[in-house]
C-alpha positions as CSV (number, residue, x, y, z in Angstrom):
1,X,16.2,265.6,152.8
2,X,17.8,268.7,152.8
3,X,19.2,270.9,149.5
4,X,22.4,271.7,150.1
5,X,25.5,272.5,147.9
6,X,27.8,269.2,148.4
7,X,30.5,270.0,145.8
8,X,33.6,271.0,147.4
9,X,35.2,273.2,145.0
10,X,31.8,274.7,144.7
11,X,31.2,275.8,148.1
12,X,35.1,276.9,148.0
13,X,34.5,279.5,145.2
14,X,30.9,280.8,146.7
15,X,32.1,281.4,149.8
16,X,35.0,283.6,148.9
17,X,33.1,285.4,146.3
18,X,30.4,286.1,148.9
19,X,32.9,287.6,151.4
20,X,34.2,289.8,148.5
21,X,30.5,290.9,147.5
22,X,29.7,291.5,151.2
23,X,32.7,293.2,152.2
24,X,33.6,296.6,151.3
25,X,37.3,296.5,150.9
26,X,38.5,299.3,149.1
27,X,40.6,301.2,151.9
28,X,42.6,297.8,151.0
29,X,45.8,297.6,148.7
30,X,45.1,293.8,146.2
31,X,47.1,291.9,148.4
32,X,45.9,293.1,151.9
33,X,42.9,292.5,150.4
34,X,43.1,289.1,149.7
35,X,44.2,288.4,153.3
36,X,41.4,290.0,154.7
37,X,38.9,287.7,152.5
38,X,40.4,284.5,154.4
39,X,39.9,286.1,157.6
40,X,37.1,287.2,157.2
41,X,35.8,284.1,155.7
42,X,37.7,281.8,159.1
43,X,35.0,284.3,161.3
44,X,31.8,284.6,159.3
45,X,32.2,288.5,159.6
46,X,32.7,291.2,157.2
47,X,32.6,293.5,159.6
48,X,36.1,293.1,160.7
49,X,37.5,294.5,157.7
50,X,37.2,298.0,159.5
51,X,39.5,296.9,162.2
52,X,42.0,295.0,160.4
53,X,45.4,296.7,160.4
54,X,48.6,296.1,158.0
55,X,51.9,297.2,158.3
56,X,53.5,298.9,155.5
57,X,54.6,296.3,153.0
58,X,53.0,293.3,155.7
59,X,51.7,290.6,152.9
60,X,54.8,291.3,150.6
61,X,57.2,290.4,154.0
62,X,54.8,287.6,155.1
63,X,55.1,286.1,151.8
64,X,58.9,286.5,151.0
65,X,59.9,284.9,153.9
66,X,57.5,281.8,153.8
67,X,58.8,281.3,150.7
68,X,62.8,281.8,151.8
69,X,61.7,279.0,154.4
70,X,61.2,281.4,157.3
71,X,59.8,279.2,161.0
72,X,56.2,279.9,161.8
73,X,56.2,280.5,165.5
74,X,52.9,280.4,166.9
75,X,51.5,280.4,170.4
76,X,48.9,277.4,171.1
77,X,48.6,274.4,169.2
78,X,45.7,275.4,167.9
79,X,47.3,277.9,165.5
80,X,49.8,275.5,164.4
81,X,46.6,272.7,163.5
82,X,44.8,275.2,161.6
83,X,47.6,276.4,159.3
84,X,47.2,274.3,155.8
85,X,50.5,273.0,156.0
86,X,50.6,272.1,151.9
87,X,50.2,275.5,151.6
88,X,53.5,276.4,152.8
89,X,55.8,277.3,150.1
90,X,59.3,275.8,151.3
91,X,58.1,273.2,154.2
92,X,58.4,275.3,156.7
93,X,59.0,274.4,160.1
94,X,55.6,275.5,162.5
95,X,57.0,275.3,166.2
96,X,54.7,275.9,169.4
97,X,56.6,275.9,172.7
98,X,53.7,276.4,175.0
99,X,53.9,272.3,176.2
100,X,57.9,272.3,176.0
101,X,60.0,271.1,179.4
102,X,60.4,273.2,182.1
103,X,57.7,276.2,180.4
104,X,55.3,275.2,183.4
105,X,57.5,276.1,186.5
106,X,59.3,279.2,184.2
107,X,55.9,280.6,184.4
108,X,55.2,280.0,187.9
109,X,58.8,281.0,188.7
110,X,58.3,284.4,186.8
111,X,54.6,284.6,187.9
112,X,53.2,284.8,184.2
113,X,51.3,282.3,182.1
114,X,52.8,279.5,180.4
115,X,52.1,281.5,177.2
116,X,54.3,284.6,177.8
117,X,57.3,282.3,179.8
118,X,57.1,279.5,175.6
119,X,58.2,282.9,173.8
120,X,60.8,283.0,176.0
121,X,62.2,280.0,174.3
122,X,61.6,281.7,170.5
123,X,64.6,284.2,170.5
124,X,67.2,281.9,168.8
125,X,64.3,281.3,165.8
126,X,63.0,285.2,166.0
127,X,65.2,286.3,163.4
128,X,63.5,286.7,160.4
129,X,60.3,284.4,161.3
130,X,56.3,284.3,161.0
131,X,54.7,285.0,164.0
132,X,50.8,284.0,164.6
133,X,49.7,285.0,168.0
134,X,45.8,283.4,168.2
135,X,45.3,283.2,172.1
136,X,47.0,284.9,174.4
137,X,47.6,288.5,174.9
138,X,50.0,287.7,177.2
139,X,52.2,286.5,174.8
140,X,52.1,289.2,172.5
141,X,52.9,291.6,175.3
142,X,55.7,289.2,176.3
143,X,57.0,288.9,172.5
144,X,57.2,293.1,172.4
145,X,59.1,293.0,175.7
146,X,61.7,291.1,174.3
147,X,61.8,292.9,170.6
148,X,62.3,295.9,172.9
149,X,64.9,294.5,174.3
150,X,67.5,293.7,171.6
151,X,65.9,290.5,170.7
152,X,66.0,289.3,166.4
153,X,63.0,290.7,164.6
154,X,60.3,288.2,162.6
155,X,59.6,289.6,159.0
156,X,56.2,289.9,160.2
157,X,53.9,289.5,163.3
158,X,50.2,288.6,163.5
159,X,48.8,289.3,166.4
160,X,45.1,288.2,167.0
161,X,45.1,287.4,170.5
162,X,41.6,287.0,171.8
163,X,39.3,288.1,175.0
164,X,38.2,290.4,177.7
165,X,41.9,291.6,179.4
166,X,44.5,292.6,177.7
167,X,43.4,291.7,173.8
168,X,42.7,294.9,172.5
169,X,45.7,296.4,174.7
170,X,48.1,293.9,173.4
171,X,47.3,294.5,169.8
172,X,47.5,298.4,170.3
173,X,50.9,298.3,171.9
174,X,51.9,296.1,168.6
175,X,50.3,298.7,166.6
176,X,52.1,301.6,167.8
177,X,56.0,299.2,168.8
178,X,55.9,297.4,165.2
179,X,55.6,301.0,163.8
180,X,57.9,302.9,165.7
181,X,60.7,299.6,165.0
182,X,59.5,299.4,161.4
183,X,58.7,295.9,162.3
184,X,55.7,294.5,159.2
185,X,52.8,293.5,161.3
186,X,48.7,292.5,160.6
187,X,46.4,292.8,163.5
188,X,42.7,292.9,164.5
189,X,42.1,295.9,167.1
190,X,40.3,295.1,169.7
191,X,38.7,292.6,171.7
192,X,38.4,290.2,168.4
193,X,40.5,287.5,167.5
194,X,42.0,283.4,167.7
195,X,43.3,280.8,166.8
196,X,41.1,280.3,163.3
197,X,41.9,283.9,162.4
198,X,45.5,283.3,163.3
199,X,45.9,280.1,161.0
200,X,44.1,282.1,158.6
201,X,46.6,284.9,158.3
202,X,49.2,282.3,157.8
203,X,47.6,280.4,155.3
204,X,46.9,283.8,153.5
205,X,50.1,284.7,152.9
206,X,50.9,281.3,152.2
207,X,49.0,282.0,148.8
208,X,46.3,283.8,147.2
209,X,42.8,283.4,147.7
């Protein structure tokens, strides 16, 4: 009834080649490169290409530490259902503590969301970890409060929290703290952002497209 390309690893290959084709990425090093074409292709947009941001050396510290069988802390459960997790290069542990014990009253005790009080409960797996921030900008402001604090640094941070307050803020103060503290980050300024794109960051530097 309706023509349609059903072939898997067909559509697989057409669809990355048309986000290459429609996407002009040549302010982009290879590698950066091939993690924009998965996030662009989780959001349908090649217009977000102008906005990404990477960290010096970002991909190459994403990638080495997947592979040395860093944690992939992430913020919501959705983030830790979209990463491909055959992709992972040493079976990595993924670990959400947003629905751990006691997260509910920390936040109402420290009048925050539930989001900011579960990366609380990261610092003893911070060192040298993955971090995916999809959802809340909350939690990215609440993981810089701690990294300004004294507490481990990931290998790499990416931040996409999504919405209307505090989104683009968040991902501006990681902009200019992972900088200053030479911390590798990837992030998509402004208002942009989620769980897909999240995932997707993961799963790019879990391999190349």
């Amino acid at each position: 009834m309706f023509d349609y390309i059903r072939d898997p690893a067909e559509i697989y290959e057409k669809s990355f080649a048309t986000v290459r084709a429609e996407t002009d990425l040549s302010g982009l090093e290879a590698a950066e490169a091939n993690v924009a074409v998965r996030l662009i292709h989780a959001c349908g947009l090649p217009a977000i290409a102008t906005d990404l941001v990477f960290g010096p050396g970002a991909v190459a510290a994403g990638r080495n530490a997947l592979a040395g069988g860093a944690t992939v802390l992430v913020d919501v459960e959705m983030v830790a259902h979209g990463i491909i997790c055959g992709r992972l290069p040493a079976k990595n542990d993924v670990v959400c503590t947003l629905n751990d014990d006691g997260i509910r009253s920390a936040a109402e005790n420290g009048n925050t969301t539930r989001s900011a009080a579960a990366v609380d409960l990261w610092q003893d797996r911070l060192d040298g970890a993955v971090v995916a921030i999809g959802n809340a900008p909350t939690a990215l402001f609440r993981l810089l409060e701690l990294l300004g604090s004294g507490a481990p640094r990931p290998a790499v941070i990416c931040g996409f929290p999504v919405g209307f307050v505090g989104a683009a803020e968040s991902k501006d103060a990681l902009v200019e703290c992972a900088t200053e503290w030479d911390i590798a980050f990837i992030t998509l300024k402004g208002r942009m952002g989620g769980s897909a794109l999240a995932a997707a960051s993961v799963n790019a530097l879990a391999g190349d497209v």
